[in-house]
N, C-alpha and C positions, 0 to 999 in steps of 0.2 A: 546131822551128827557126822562130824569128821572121822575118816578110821585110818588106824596107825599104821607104818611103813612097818613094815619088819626088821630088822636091822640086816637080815641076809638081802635083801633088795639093796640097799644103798652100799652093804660089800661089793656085790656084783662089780660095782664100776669105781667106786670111793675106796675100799679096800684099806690102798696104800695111806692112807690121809690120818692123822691125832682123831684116837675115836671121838674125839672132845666136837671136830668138824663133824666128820659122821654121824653124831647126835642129833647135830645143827640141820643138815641135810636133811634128817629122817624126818626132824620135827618140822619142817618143811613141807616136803612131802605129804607127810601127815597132814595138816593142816590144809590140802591143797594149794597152799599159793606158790608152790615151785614154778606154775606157769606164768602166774603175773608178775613174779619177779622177771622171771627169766625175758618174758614179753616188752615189761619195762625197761629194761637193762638194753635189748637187742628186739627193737619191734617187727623187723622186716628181712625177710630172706636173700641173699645175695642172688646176683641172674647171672652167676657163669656157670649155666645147664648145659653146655655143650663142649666137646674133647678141645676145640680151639681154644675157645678161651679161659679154659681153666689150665692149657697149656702156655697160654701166654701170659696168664696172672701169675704162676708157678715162675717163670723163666723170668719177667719182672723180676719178684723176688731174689730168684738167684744170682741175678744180673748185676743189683742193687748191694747186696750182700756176702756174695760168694763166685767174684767173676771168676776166679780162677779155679775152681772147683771144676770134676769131671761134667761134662756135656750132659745131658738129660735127653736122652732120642725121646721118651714118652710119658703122658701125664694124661694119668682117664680114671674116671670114675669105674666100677669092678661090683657089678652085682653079687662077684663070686665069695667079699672079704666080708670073714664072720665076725662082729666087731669083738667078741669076747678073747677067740683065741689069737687074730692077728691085729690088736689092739685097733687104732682107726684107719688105718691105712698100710702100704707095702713100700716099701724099696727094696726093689729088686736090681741082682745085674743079673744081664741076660749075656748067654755067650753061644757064638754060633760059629762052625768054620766056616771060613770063605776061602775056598780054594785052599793052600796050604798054610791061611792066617786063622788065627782064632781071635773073633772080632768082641767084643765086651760091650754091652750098651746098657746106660741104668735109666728104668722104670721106676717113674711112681704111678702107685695106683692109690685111689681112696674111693673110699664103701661109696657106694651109690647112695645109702642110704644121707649121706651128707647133701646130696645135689638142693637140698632144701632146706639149710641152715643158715643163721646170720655171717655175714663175709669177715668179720675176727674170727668166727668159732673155724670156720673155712683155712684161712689164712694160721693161722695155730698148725693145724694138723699140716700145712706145706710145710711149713716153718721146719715142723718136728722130720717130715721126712727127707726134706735139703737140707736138714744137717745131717744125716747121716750121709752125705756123700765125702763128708769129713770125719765124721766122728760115729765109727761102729757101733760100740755099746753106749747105754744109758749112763755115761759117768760124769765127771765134774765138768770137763770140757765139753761135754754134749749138750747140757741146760747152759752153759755159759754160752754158747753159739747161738742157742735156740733166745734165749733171753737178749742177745745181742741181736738179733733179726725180727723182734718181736720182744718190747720191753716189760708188756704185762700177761707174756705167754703161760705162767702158773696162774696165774687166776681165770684166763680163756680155759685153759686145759680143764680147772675144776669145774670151769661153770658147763662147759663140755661137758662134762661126767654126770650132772648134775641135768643137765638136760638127757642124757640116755637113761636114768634111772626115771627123769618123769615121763620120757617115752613108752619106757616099757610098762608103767603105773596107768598114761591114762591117754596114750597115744600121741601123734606129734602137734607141734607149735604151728610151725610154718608154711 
């Protein structure tokens, strides 16, 4: 016997979404097959476990799509980012004096908790935080950048969501 998601489970991370999807999600959920979809969909975990080369996969990206954009000194995974309150990742600028300059360098960081996710769901979360090196807030030029670096970045991002709600139901995939 199957038991039902609660509908505050699938706010947690779906929230923003037509509750019409949220239903979809629960009854999902519900049902357990959010893994086998999810499984189906994305069978196997990306292997860029290490600061190099999720700094190089990263820098690809922007390389590809954003050369003119500010430099990236750093790209590391962060045991410290809590995925609820700083969504799935950070861009940060860091600012430090040198001698009489003050020198500016932007960080991304994403949850460690990713280091074991399929490489779209991966690639999604760079996407979203190298476009902020252009585009501050979440607004129309922000998803138009992010959808222009990544053409099926809204349905990564959902199925994203969609996999932290099954995490936190019946623990991880990958």
């Amino acid at each position: 016997m199957s038991q039902t998601t609660p509908l505050s489970d699938v706010k947690k991370y779906l929230g923003g979404y037509h509750p019409q999807v949220q239903e979809q999600a629960q009854t999902l959920l519900g049902s357990e097959q959010s893994g086998a979809w999810l499984l189906k969909k994305y069978p196997t975990a990306h292997t860029l476990n290490g600061p190099r080369a999720l700094y190089e996969y990263a820098m690809d990206l922007k390389n590809d799509f954003m050369r003119s954009s500010p430099p990236i000194s750093k790209v590391i995974y962060d045991d410290k980012i809590h995925i609820i309150n700083n969504a799935l990742g950070l861009h940060t600028y860091v600012s430090r004096m040198q001698g009489n300059k003050l020198k500016a360098k932007n960080e991304v960081r994403i949850s460690s908790l990713f280091r074991r996710i399929p490489e779209p769901l991966l690639k999604m979360i760079l996407v979203h935080e190298l476009a902020h090196l252009k585009e501050k807030d979440h607004n129309k030029a922000f998803y138009k950048l992010c959808c222009y670096m990544e053409p099926d970045y809204h349905q990564l991002e959902f199925d994203l969501r969609l996999y932290l709600s099954h995490r936190d139901r019946f623990g991880d995939l990958w």
